[in-house]
MARMIKOL-384782 format. One record per residue (C-alpha): residue number from 1; residue in three letters; chain; x, y, z. Coordinates in steps of 0.5 Angstrom, whole numbers, plus 2048, in hexadecimal, padded with zeros to 3 digits. Layout:
 num residu chaine  xx  yy  zz
 NUM    ALA      A   X   Y   Z
...
***
This chain:
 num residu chaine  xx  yy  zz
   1    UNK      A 800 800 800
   2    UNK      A 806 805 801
   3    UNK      A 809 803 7FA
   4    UNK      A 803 805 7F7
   5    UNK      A 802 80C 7F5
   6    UNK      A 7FB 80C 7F1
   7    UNK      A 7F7 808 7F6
   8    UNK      A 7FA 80A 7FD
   9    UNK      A 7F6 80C 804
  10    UNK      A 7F7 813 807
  11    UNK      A 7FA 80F 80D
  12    UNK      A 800 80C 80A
  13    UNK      A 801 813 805
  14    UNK      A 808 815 806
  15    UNK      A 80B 80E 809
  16    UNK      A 812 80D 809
  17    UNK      A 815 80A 802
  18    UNK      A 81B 807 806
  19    UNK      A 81D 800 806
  20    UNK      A 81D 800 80D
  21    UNK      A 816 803 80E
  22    UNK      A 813 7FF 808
  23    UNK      A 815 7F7 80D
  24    UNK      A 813 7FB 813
  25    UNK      A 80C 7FC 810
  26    UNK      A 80B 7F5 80D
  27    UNK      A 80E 7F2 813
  28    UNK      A 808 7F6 817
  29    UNK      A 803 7F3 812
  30    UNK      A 806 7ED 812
  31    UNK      A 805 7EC 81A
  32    UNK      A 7FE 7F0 81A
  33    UNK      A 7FC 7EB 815
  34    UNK      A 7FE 7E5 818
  35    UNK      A 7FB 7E8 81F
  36    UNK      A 7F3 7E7 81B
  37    UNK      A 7F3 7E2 818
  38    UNK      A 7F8 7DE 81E
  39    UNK      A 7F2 7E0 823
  40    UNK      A 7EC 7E0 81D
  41    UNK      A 7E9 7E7 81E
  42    UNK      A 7E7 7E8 817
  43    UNK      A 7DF 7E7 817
  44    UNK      A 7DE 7E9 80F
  45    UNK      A 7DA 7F0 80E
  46    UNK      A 7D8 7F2 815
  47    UNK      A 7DB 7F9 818
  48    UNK      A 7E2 7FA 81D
  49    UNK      A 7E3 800 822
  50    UNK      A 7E9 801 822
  51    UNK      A 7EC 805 828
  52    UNK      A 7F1 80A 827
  53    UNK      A 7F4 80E 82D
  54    UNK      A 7F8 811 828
  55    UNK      A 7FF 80E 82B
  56    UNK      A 803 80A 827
  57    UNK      A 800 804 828
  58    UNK      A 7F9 806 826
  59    UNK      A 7FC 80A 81F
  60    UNK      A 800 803 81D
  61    UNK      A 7FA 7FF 81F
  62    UNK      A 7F5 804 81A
  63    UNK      A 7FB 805 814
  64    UNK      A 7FC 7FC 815
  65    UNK      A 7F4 7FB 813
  66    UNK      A 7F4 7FF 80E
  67    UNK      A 7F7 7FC 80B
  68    UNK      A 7F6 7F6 80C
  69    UNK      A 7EF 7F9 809
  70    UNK      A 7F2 7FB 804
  71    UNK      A 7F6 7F5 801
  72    UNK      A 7EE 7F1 802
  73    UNK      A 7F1 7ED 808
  74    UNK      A 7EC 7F1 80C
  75    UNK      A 7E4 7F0 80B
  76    UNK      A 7E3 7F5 80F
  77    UNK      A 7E0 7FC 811
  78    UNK      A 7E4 800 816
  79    UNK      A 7E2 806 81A
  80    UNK      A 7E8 809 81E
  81    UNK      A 7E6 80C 825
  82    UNK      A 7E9 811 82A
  83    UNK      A 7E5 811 830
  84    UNK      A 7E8 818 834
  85    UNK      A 7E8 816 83C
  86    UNK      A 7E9 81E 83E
  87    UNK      A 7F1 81E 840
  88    UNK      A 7F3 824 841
  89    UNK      A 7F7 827 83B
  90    UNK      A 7F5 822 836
  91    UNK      A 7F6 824 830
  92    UNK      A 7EE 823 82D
  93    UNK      A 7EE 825 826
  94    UNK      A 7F4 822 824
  95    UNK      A 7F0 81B 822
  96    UNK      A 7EA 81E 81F
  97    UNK      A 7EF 821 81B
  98    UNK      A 7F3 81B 818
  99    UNK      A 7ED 818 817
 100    UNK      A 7EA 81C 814
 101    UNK      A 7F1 81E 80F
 102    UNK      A 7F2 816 80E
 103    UNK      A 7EA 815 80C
 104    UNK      A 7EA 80F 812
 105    UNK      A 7E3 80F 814
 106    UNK      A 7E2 810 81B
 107    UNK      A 7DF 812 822
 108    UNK      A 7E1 817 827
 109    UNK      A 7DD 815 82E
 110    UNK      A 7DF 81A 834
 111    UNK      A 7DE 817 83B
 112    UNK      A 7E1 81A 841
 113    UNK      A 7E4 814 844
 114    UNK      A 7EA 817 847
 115    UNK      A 7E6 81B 84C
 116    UNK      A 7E3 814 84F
 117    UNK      A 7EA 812 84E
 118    UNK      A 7ED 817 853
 119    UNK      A 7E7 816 858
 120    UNK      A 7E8 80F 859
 121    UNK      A 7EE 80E 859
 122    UNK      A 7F2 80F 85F
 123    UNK      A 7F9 814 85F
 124    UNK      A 7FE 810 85D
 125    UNK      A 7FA 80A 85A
 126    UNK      A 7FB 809 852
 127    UNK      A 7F6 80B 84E
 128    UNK      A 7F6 805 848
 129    UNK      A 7F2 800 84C
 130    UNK      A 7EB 805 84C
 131    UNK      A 7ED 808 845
 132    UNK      A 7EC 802 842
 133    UNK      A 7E6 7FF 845
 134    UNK      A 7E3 807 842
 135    UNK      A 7E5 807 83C
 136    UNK      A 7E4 800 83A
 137    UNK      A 7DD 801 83C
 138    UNK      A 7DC 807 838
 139    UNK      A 7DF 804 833
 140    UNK      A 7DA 7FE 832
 141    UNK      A 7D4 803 833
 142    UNK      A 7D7 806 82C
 143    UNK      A 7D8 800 829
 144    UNK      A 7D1 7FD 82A
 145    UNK      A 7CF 804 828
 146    UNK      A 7D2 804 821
 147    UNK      A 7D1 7FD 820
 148    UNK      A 7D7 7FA 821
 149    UNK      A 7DA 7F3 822
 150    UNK      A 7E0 7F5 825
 151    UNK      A 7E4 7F9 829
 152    UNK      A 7EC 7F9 826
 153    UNK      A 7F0 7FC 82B
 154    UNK      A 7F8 7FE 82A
 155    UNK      A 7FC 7F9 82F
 156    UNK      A 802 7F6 82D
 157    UNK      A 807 7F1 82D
 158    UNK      A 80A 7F3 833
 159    UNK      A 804 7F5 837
 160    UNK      A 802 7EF 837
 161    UNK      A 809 7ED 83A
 162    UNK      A 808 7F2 83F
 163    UNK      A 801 7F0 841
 164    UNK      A 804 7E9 842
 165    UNK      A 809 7EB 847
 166    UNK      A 805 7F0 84A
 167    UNK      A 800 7EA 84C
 168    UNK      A 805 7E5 84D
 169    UNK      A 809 7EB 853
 170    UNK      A 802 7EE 855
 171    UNK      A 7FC 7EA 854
 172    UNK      A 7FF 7E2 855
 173    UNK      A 7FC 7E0 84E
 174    UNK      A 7FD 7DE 848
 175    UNK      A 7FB 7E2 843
 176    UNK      A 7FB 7E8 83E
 177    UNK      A 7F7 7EC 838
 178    UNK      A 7F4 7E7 834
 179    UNK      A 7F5 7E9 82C
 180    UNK      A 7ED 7E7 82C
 181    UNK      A 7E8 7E8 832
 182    UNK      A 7E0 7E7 832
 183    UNK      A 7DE 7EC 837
 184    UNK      A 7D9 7EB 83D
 185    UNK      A 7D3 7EC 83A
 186    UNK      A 7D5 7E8 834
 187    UNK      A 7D3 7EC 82E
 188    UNK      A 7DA 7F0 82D
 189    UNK      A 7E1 7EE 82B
 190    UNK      A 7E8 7F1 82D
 191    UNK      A 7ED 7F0 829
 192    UNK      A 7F4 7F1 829
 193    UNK      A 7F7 7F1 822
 194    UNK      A 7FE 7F4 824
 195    UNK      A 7FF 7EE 828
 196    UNK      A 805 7EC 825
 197    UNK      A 808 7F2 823
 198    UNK      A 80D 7F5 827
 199    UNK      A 80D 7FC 82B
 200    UNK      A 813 7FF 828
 201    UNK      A 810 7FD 820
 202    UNK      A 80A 801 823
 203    UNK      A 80E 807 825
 204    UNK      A 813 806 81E
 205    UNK      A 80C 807 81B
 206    UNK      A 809 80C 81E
 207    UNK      A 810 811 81D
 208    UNK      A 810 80F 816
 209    UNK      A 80A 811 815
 210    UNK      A 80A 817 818
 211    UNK      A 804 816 81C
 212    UNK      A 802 81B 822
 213    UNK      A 802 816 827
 214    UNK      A 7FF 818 82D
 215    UNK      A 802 815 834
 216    UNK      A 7FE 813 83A
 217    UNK      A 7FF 819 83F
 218    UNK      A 7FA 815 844
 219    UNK      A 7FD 80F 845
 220    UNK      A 805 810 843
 221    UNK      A 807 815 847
 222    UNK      A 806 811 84D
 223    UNK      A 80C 80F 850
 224    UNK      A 80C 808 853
 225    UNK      A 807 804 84F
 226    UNK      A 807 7FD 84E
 227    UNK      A 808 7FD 847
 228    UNK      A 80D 801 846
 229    UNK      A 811 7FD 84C
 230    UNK      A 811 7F7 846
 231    UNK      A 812 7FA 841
 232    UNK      A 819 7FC 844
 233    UNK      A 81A 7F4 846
 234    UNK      A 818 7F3 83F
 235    UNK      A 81C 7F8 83B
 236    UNK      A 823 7F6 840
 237    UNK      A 821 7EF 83E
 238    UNK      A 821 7F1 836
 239    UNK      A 827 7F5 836
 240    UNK      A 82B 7EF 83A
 241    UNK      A 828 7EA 836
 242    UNK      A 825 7EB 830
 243    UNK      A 81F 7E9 82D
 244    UNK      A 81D 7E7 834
 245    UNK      A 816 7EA 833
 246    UNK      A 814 7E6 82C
 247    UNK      A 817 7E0 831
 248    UNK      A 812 7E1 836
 249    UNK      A 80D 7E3 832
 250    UNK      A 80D 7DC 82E
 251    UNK      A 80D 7D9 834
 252    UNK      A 805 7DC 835
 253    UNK      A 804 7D9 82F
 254    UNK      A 806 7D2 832
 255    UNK      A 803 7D0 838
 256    UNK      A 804 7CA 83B
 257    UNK      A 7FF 7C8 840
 258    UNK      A 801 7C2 842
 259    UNK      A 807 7C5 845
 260    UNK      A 804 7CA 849
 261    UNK      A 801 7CA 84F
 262    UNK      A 7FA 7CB 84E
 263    UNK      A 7F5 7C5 850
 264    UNK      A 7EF 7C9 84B
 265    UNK      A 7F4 7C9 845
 266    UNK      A 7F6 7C2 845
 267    UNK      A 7F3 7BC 849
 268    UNK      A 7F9 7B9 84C
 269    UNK      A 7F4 7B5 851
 270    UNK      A 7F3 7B0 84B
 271    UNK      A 7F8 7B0 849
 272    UNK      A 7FB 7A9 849
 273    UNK      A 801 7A4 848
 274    UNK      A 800 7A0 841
 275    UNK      A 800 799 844
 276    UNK      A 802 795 83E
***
């Protein structure tokens, strides 16, 4: 799609002509391809709400879809979504804008989320938690709304990771972000496409594209948070060992329940001698 000058989307005018940029882009498609088919989150002719925060993340996930849409390996209708939650400082018309600027069809919903968010939760206490459960709620109100199947978030590879961890060092489970998730109601999807797709692709990406990425000043600039504490372990991890994410991340995908400990998982009361 960026090699093709007479049939390109606004999203991708301008895209790097770089050898480097050119195996970034297939690389990114690649793994978000991959990632639908992989977890099968490809019903034909229904409608997705795809969730742009306007971070890196949500950029790439948007710029992937199209096209993947574009190449007719996505059956699908895409409707991006910016749900503004009232922090202070945000910078409101710079979706709208690009939406409008890369004729993307979308919905701007505004709901004051940030100010439960500052009463509920005590001084000191992160914030992610809450925000979260709001914003997810929000979200899947909008999607019943416009008629949507599923809401696609932005969640990477290594937020997957960092999941995993933060449940395996604070929460005493295993467990992490699914690429594919029926909700409680039963009636939406989420889906994750960039399940395989690495942060730092994410932010190559994004940078070259000159995106106006938007950080999250609710949540990134508390000092201490759980998250950012993995990410440290992981990222010293990473430079003493390269390729140690992509390691740990196939080790999700090859779940041994036999070899856990688990009782719920694996019989291992039955499991017996053979005799002969």
């Amino acid at each position: 799609m960026f090699d093709d000058n007479t049939d390109i989307h606004p999203l991708f005018a301008g895209a790097p002509s770089t050898t480097e940029f050119k195996k970034l882009r297939k690389r990114i498609i690649r793994s978000v391809r991959e990632a639908i088919e992989q977890y099968g989150m490809i019903e034909r002719d229904t409608r997705w709400l795809v969730c742009l925060s306007g971070g890196k993340d949500s950029y790439t996930l948007l710029a992937a879809l199209y096209e993947l849409k574009w190449r007719g390996l996505l059956p699908i209708d895409i409707l991006a979504c910016n749900l503004d939650q009232g922090q202070p400082g945000f910078p409101a018309t710079v979706l709208p804008e690009f939406f409008q600027e890369m004729d993307v069809p979308h919905r701007i919903e505004y709901q004051d989320t940030y100010s439960i968010v500052v009463d509920k939760v005590p001084k000191g206490r992160t914030y992610c938690a809450l925000c979260s459960r709001l914003r997810r709620g929000n979200l899947y109100r909008i999607a019943r709304e416009e008629g949507c199947s599923a809401v696609v978030l932005g969640h990477h590879r290594d937020d997957i990771l960092e999941t995993f961890f933060m449940n395996l060092f604070h929460g005493g489970r295993l467990a992490t972000m699914p690429p594919k998730l029926l909700n409680e109601e039963g009636d939406l999807f989420v889906y994750r496409p960039l399940a395989h797709v690495a942060e730092s692709d994410c932010e190559k990406f994004s940078r070259a594209m000159n995106y106006p990425v938007i950080p999250c000043d609710l949540c990134g600039s508390q000092d201490g948070l759980q998250r950012q504490q993995v990410k440290k372990i992981l990222d010293q991890w990473e430079a003493n060992h390269p390729g140690r994410r992509q390691v740990m991340f196939r080790a999700l995908m090859n779940a041994r329940p036999s070899h856990l400990l688990d009782p719920k998982l694996f019989d291992f009361s039955g499991l017996t001698k053979d005799r002969n």
